[in-house]
C-alpha positions, 0 to 999 in steps of 0.5 A: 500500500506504500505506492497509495500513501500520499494519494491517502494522505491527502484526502482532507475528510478522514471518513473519505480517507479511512473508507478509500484506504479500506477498498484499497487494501481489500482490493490489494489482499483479495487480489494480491497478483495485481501491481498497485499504480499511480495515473492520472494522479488517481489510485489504479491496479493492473495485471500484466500492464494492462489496466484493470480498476481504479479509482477517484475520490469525489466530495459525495462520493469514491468513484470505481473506474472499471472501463466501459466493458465492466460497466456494460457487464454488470450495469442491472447489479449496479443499478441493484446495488443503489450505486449511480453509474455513468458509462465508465465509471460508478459512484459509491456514496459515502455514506453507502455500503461498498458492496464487496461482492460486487466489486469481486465480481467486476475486477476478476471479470476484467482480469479474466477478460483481459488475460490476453489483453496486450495494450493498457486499455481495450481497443 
């Protein structure tokens, strides 16, 4: 978790950090294969350079950024879950539960689909 500290350390609302720091550590044991990564200044995991989730904090909200692929894949169970989602990302509200479950679902779909993958995102 050293390569997420500073990103960590700096979120100013201690809820939004201690939940962040959670589902980030959740992700890094539960998928401990995946490298940890900083882009675009935003926490993100990959599996063999190619992009597999990531994430951003919002003042309402953590935002989980699976590439268009996850969100068409698992729309209906977001929208389940009570999450908002656009088309590449969905919003967990702060004061929401994270749905484990789900986000297992969505990262070993990418890991799996993109097993093969050759470039960082899907062409």
């Amino acid at each position: 978790m050293e390569v997420f500290a500073a990103f960590i350390a700096g979120i100013d609302n201690p809820t939004h950090r201690e939940r962040t720091e959670e589902v980030l550590t959740w992700v890094t044991n539960t998928f401990p294969q995946l490298e940890q990564k900083i882009g675009w200044n935003q926490p993100m995991f990959t599996d063999h350079d190619t992009y597999i989730i990531g994430f951003s904090v919002a003042k309402p909200h953590l935002a989980v950024a699976p590439e268009r692929a996850g969100m068409i894949r698992f729309a209906e169970e977001i929208k389940e879950a009570g999450y908002d989602q656009t088309n590449l990302l969905l919003r967990i509200r702060w004061d929401k539960p994270v749905d484990y479950r789900l986000l297992e679902r969505i990262i070993t779909f990418n890991v799996e689909d993109k097993a093969d993958c050759t470039t960082f995102w899907r062409k």
